[in-house]
C-alpha positions in Angstrom: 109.8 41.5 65.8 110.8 44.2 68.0 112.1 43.9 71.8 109.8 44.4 74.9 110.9 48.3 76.0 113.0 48.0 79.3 111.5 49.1 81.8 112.1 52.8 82.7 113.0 54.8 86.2 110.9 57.9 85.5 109.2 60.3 88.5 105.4 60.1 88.6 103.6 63.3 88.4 99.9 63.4 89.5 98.2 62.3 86.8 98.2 63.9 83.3 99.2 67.6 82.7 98.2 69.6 79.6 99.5 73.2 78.7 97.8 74.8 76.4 97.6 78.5 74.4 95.4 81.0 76.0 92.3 81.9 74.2 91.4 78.7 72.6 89.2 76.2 73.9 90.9 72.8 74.5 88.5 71.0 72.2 89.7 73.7 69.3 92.7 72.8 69.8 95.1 69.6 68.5 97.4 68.1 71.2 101.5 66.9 71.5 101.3 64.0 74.1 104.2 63.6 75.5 105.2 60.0 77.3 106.9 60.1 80.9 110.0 58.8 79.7 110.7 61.7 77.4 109.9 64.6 79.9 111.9 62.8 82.5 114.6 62.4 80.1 114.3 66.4 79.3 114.0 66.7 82.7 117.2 65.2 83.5 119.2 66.9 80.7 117.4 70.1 80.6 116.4 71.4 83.7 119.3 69.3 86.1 122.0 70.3 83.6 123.1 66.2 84.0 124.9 64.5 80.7 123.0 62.1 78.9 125.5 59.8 80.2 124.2 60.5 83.8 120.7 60.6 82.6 120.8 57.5 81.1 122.3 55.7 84.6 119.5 57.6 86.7 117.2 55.6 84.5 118.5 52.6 83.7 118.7 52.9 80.1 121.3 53.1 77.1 123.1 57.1 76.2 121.3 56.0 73.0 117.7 55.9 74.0 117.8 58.6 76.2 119.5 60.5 73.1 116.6 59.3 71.4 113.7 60.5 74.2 115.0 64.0 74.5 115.0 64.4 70.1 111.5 63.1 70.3 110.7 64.8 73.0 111.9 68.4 72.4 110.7 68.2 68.5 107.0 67.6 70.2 107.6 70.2 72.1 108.7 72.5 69.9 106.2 71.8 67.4 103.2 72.5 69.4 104.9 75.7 70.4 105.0 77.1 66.8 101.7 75.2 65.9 99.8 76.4 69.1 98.9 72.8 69.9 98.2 71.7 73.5 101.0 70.0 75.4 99.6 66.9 76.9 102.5 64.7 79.3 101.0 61.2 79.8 101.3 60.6 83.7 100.8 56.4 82.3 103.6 54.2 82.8 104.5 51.1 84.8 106.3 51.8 87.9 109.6 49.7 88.8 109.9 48.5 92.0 114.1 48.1 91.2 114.5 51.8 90.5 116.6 53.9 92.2 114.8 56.9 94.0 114.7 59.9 91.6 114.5 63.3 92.9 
């Protein structure tokens, strides 16, 4: 049986966002969602230029998983690039009241 996921410092957005290609009406369309933890960790990494190291101490998780969160993460991403799929980033997760603040 697996473990309960840790919990996970990630910056709210407000609410759901969705990127999609122009032209095609959203119900046309399949969809990528994307969890929080995965666009904050490709936040982190990508956009911040921080290590995974560094990443993984802004949110309180293993190198490993935040490894793991930008490989799922990107591949989503690039697939619904190439596949002209919507990009849907889930705004849904638990808020810790122990995080550090993330800017």
């Amino acid at each position: 049986m697996p473990r309960c996921k840790k919990d996970r410092c990630c910056r709210r957005l407000d609410g759901d966002r969705i990127f999609k290609p122009t032209g095609v009406r959203m119900k046309e369309l399949e969809s990528v969602d994307i969890i929080l933890d995965e666009f904050e960790a490709i936040r982190l990494c990508d956009l911040e230029g921080k290590s995974q190291i560094e990443a993984s101490e802004a949110m309180g998780v293993s190198r490993g998983t935040i490894q793991r969160l930008l490989n799922s993460g990107r591949k989503k991403i690039v697939d619904a690039l190439l596949n002209s799929k919507a990009i849907n980033i889930k705004d849904s997760y638990i808020e810790d009241k122990n995080c550090k603040n993330i800017k």
